[in-house]
Residue frames as a rotation matrix with the C-alpha (Angstrom) as fourth column:
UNK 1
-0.723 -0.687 0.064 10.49
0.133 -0.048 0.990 -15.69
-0.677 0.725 0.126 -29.05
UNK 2
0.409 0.769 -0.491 8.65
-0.259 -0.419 -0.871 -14.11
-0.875 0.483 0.028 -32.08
UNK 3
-0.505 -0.335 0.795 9.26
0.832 0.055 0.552 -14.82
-0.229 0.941 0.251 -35.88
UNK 4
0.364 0.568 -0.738 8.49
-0.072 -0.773 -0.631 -11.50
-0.929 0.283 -0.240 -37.57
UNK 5
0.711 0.401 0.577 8.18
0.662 -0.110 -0.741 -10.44
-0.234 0.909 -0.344 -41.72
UNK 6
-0.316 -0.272 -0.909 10.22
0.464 -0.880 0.102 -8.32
-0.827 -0.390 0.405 -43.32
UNK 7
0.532 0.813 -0.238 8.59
0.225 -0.407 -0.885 -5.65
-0.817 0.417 -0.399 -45.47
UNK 8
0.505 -0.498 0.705 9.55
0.665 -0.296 -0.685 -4.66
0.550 0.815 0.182 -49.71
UNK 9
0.384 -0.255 0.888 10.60
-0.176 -0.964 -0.200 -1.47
0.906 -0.079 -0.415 -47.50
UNK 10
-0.142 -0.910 -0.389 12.76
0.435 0.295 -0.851 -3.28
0.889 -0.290 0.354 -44.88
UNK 11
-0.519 -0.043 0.854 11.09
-0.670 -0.601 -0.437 -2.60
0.532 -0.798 0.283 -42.47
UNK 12
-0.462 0.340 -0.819 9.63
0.529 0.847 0.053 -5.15
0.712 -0.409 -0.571 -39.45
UNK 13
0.474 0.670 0.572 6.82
-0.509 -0.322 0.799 -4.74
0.719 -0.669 0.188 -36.59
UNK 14
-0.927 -0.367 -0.080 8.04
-0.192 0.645 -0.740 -5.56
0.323 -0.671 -0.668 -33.10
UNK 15
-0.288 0.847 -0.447 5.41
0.621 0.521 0.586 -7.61
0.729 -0.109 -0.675 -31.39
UNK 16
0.181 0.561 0.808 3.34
-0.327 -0.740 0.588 -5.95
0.928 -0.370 0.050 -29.07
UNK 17
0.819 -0.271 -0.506 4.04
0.574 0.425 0.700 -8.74
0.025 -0.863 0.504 -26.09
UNK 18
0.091 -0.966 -0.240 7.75
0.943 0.161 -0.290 -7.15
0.319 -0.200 0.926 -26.58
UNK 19
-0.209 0.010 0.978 6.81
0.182 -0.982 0.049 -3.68
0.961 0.188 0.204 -27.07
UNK 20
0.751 0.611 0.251 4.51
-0.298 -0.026 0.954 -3.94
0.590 -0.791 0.162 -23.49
UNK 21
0.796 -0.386 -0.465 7.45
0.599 0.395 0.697 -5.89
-0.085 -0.834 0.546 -21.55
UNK 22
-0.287 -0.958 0.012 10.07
0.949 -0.286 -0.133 -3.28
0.131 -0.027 0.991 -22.76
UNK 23
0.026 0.040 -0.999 8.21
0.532 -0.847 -0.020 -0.18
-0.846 -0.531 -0.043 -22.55
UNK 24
-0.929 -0.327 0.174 8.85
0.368 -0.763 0.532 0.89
-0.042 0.558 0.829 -26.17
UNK 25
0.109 0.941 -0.321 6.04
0.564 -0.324 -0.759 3.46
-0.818 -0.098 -0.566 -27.06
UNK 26
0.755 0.028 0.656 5.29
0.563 -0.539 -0.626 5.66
0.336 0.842 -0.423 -30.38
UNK 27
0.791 -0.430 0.435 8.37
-0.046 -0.751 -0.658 7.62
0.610 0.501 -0.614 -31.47
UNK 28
0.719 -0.616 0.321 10.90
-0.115 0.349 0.930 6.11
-0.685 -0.706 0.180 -29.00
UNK 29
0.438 -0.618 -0.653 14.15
-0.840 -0.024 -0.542 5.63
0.319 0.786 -0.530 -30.46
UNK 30
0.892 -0.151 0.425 15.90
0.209 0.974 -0.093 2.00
-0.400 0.172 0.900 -30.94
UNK 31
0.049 -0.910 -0.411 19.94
-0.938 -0.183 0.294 1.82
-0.342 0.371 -0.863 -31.42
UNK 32
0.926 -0.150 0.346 20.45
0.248 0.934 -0.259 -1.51
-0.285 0.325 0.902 -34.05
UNK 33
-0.096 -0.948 -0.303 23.80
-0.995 0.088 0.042 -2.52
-0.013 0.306 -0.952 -34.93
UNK 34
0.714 0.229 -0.661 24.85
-0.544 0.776 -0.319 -5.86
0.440 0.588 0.679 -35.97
UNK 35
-0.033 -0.957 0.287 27.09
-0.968 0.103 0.230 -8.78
-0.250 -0.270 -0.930 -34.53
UNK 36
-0.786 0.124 0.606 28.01
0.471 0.755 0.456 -11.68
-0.401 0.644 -0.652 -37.33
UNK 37
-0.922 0.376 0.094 25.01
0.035 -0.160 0.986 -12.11
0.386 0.913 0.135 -38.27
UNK 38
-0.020 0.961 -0.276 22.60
0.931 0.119 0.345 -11.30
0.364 -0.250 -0.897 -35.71
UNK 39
0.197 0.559 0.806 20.25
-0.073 -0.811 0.580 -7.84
0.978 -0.173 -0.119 -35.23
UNK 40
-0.438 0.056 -0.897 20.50
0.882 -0.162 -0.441 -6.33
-0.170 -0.985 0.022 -31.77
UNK 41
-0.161 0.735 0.658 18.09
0.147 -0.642 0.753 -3.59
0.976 0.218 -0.004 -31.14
UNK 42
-0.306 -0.209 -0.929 18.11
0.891 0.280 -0.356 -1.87
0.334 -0.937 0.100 -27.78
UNK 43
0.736 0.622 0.265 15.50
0.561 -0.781 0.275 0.87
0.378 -0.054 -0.924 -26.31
UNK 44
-0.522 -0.823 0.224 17.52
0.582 -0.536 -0.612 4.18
0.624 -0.189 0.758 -25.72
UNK 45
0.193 0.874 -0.445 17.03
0.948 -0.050 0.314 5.63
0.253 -0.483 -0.839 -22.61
UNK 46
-0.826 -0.324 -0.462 17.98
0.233 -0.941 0.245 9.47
-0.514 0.095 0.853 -23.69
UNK 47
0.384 0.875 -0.295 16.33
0.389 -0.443 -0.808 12.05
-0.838 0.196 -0.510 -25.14
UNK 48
-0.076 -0.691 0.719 17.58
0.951 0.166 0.260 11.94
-0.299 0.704 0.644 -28.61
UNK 49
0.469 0.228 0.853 15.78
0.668 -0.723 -0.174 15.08
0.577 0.652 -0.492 -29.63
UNK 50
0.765 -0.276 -0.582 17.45
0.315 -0.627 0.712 16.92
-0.562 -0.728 -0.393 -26.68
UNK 51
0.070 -0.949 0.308 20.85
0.460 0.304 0.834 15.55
-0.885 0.084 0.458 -27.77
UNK 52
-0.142 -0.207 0.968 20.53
0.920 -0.389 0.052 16.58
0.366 0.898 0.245 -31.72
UNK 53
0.816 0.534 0.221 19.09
0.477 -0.839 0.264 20.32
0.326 -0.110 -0.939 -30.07
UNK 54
0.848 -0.496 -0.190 21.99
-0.080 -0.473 0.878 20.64
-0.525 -0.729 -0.440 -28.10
UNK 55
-0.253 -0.967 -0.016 24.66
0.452 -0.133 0.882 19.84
-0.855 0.216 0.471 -30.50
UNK 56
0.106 0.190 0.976 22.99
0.935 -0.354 -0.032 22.00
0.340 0.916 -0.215 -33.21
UNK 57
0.910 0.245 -0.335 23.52
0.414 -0.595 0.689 24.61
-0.030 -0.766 -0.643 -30.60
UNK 58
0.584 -0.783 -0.212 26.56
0.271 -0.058 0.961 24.08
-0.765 -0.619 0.178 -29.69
UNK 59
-0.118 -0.559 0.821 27.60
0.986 0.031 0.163 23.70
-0.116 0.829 0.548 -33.57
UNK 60
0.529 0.419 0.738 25.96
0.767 -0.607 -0.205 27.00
0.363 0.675 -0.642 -34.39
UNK 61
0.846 -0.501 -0.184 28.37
-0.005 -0.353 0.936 28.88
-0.534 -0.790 -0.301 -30.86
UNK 62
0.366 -0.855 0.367 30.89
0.383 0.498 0.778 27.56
-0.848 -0.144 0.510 -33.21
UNK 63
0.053 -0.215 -0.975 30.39
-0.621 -0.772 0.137 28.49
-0.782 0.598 -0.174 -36.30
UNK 64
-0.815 -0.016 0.579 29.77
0.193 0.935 0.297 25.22
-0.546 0.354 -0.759 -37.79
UNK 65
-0.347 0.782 -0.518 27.56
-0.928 -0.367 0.067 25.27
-0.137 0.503 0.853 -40.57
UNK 66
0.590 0.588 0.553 25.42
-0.400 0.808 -0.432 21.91
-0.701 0.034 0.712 -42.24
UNK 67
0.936 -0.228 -0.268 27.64
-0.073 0.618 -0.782 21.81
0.344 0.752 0.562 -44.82
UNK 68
-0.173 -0.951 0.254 30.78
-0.916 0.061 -0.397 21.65
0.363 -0.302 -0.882 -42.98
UNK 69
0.191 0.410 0.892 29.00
-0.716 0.679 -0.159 18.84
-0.671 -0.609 0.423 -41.05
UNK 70
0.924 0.367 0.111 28.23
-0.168 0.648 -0.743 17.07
-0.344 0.667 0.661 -44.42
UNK 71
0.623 -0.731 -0.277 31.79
-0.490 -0.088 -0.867 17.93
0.610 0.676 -0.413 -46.18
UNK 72
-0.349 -0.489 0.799 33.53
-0.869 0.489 -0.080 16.21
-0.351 -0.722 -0.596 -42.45
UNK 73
0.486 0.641 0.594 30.71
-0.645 0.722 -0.251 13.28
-0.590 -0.261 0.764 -43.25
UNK 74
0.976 -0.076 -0.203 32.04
-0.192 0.135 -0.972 12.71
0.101 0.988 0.117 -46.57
UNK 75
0.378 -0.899 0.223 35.65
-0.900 -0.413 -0.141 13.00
0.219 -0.147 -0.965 -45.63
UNK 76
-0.088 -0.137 0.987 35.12
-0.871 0.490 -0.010 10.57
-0.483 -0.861 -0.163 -43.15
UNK 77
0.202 0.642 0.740 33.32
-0.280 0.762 -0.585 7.83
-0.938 -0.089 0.334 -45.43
UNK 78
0.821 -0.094 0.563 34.84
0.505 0.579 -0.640 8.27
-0.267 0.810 0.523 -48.56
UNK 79
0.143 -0.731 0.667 37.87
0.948 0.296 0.121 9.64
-0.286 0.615 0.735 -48.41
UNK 80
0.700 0.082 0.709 36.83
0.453 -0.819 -0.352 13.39
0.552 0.568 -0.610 -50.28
């Protein structure tokens, strides 16, 4: 168990003991989500950049533009 800081910019350092027993390395991606009131944080083992490559792909086959993306985002979250 670690106690870690958190920074003006909300951001925190995982310890290195954790980093070594999980494997994370530079530029790895980390899914957090919350439950109550405790942080969960959990190494993804995908290749995120694949994933975003392939559905910018797939969007573009479609005819999907960025703002259609954004104007759905918006819909979705507030309602527009």
């Amino acid at each position: 168990m670690e106690v870690v800081k958190v920074s003006s910019k909300g951001q925190i350092v995982i310890p290195k003991s954790l980093r070594e027993k999980l494997g994370i390395k530079e530029g790895e991606y980390l899914l957090i989500f919350s439950r109550g009131d405790v942080i969960v944080m959990k190494k993804l083992n995908i290749d995120v950049e694949e994933i975003l490559k392939e559905g910018e792909e797939a969007a573009k086959s479609l005819g999907v533009s960025e703002e259609d993306v954004a104007k759905a985002v918006r819909k979705v979250r507030y309602g527009e």
